[in-house]
C-alpha positions in Angstrom: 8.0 -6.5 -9.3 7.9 -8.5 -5.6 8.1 -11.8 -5.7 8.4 -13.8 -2.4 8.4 -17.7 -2.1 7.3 -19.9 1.3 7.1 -16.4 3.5 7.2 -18.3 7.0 7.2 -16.2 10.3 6.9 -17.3 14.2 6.5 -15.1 17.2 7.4 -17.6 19.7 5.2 -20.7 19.5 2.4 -18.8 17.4 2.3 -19.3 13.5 1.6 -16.1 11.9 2.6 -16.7 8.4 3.0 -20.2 7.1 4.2 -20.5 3.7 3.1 -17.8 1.8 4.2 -17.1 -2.2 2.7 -14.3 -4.5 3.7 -12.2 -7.0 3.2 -8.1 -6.6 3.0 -6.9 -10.4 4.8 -3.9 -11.5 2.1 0.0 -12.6 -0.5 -2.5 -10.4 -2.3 -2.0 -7.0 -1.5 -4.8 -5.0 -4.0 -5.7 -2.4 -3.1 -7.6 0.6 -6.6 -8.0 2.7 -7.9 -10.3 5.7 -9.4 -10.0 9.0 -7.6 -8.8 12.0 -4.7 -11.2 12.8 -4.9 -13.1 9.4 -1.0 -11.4 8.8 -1.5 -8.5 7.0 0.9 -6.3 8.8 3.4 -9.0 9.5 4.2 -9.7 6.0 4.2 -5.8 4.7 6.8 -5.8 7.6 8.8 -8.9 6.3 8.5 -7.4 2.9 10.3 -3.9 3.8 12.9 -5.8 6.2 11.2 -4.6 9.5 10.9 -8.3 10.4 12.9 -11.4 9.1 11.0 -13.9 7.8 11.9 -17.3 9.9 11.7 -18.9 6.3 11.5 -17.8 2.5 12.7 -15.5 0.1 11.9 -12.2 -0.9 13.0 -10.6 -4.7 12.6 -7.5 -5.5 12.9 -7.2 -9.0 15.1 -10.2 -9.7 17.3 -9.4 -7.0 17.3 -11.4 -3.7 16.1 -8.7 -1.0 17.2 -11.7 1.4 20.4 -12.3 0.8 21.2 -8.2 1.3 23.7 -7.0 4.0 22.8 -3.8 5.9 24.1 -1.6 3.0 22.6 -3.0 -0.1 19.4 -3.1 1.7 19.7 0.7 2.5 20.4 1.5 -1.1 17.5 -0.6 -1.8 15.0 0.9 0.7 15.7 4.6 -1.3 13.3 3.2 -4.0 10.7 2.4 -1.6 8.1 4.6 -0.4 5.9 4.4 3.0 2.3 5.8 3.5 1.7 4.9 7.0 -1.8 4.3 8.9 -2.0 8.0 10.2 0.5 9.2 8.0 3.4 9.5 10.4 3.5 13.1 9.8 5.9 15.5 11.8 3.7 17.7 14.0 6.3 20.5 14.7 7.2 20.8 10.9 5.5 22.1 7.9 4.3 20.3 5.3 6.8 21.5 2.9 9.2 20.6 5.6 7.7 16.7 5.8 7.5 16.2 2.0 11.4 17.8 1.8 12.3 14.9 4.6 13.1 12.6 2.8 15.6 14.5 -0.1 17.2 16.1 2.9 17.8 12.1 4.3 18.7 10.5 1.1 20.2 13.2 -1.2 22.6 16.2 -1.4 20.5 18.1 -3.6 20.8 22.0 -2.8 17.7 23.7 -1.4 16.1 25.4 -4.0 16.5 21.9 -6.2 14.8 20.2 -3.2 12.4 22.9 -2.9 11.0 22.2 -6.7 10.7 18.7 -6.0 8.4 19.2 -3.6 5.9 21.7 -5.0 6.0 18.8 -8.2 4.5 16.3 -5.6 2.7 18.6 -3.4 0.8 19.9 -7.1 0.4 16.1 -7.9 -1.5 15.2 -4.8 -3.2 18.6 -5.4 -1.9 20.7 -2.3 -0.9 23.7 -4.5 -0.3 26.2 -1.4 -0.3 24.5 1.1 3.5 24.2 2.3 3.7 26.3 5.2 0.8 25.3 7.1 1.2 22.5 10.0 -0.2 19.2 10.3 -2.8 20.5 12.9 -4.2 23.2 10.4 -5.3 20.6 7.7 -8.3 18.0 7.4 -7.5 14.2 7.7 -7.8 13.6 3.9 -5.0 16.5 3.3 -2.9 14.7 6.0 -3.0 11.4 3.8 -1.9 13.7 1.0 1.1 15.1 2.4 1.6 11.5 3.2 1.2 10.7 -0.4 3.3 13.4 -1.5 6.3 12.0 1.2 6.1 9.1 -0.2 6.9 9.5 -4.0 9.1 12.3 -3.4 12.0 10.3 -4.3 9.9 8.5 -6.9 10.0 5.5 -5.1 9.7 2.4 -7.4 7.6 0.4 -5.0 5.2 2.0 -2.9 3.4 0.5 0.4 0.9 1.6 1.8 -0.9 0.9 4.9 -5.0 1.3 5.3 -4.7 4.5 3.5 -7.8 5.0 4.4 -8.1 4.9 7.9 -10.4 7.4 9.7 -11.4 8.9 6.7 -15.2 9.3 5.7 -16.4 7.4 2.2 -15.8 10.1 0.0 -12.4 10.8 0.5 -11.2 7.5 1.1 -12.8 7.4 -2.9 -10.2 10.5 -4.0 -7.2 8.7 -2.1 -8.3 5.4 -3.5 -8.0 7.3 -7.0 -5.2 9.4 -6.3 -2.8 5.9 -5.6 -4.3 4.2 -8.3 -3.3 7.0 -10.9 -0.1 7.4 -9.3 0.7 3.4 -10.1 -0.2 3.6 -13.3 1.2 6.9 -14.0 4.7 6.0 -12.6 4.4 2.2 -13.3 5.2 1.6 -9.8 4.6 -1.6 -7.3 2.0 -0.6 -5.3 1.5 -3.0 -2.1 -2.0 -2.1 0.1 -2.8 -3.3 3.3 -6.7 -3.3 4.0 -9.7 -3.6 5.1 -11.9 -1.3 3.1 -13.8 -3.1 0.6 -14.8 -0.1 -1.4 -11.3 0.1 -2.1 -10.9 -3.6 -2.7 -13.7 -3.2 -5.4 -12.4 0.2 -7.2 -8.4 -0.5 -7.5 -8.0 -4.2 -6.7 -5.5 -5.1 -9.9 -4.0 -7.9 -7.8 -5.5 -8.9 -4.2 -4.1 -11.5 -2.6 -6.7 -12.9 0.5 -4.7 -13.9 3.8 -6.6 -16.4 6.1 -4.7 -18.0 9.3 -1.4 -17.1 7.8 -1.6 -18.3 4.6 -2.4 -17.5 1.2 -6.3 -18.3 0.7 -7.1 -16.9 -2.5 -6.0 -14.6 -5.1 -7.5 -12.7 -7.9 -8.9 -9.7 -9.0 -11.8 -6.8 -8.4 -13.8 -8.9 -11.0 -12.9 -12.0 -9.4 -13.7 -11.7 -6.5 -17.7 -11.1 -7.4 -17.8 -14.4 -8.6 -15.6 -16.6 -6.2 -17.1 -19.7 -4.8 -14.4 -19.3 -2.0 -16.7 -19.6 0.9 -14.3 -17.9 3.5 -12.9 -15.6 0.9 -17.2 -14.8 0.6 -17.7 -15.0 4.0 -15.7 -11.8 4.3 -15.9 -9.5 1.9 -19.6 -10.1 1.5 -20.4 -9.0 5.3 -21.1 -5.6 3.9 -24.6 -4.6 2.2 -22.8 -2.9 -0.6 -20.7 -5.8 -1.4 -24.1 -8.0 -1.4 -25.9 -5.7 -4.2 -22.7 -5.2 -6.1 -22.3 -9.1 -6.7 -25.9 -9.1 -7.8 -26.0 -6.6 -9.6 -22.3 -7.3 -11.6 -24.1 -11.4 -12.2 -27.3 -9.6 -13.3 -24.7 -7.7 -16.1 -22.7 -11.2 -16.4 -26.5 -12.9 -17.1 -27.4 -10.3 -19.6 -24.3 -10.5 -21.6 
């Protein structure tokens, strides 16, 4: 579990967080969503220590994340695993090479120990064969994969992810959407999600929290949200045509029950 309390952060004289508290629940998805500039990014970065918040506290798992000095907090970031935008992957390595980065980083494990490691989460995210081919020879979606697979090498006990599914066409942005859901609940991890993809929002929103001007606006879940009388919180997930005809067609099923 994440819990943080009065997250405040400036960037000179501009407010981009201002006093936000929420809970991030333990084998959950936890969504973080807004528009463009609502502080999204900022707080996933004040959550993993890339930024300091100017005020607040963060606790991972009953433990203040900040109060840590350098060393505790390096310790701590060996439970945490990153699937970045466009999956950050090494371009002159393999992808056995990226998945095995982080064991060769954080552990002394011999080779051949490392090795099995990898073809366990390589065979997770369903990349069987795949370890000697390059980042160039392999589709977006695979790409996200591998990114997948980097990131619970070390089974990680709190995962954050980025718009996983950025740049990827509907279909597989569904069978990443899955593949992190089942991971959560499979590993009981905290899964933290920055995005903008409704669909997603919709399928695997356990715990969303909505962002507007810095602060916290609504939260809720995938059921929720149909039914919110939040009229910015409506105002922008309902933009989308699929959004409209899934609220009336879950209050049509609400009405018939």
């Amino acid at each position: 579990m994440i819990e943080f309390k009065n997250i405040t952060k400036k960037f000179g004289e501009k407010l981009v967080l201002n006093g936000v508290s929420h809970v991030m629940q333990n084998g959950k998805t936890n969504l973080i969503i807004g528009t463009s500039g609502s502080g999204k990014t900022v707080l996933q970065k004040c959550l993993v220590g890339l930024f300091e918040p100017d005020q607040g506290e963060i606790i991972y798992d009953g433990i203040s994340f900040t109060k840590m000095d350098g060393q505790e907090r390096k310790i701590l970031r060996q439970q945490i695993g990153m699937l970045f935008q466009g999956s950050a992957l090494f371009d002159s390595m393999t992808v056995e090479d990226n998945v095995m980065f982080p064991l060769d980083m954080f552990t002394k494990d011999k080779y051949l120990v490392k090795l099995k490691r990898v073809n366990e989460v390589l065979e997770r995210v369903n990349l069987i064969g795949a370890n000697k081919k390059y980042p160039s020879e392999i589709s977006g979606g695979m790409k996200k994969r591998v990114g997948i697979a980097r990131a619970i090498v070390l089974n990680p006990k709190f995962l954050f992810c980025d718009e996983p599914n950025s740049g990827l066409d509907p279909q597989t942005s569904m069978l990443i959407d899955q593949l992190i859901y089942d991971i959560t609940r499979e590993f009981n991890t905290t899964t933290i999600i920055n995005t903008h993809d409704m669909n997603s929002v919709m399928e695997i929103g356990d715990n969303i929290l909505y962002l507007k001007d810095g602060q916290k606006e609504w939260t809720g879940n995938s059921k929720d949200i149909i039914f919110s009388e939040n009229k910015n919180l409506n105002a922008f997930i309902f933009a989308s045509e699929f959004l409209q005809d899934a609220k009336a067609l879950r209050m049509m099923e609400a009405q018939k029950k």
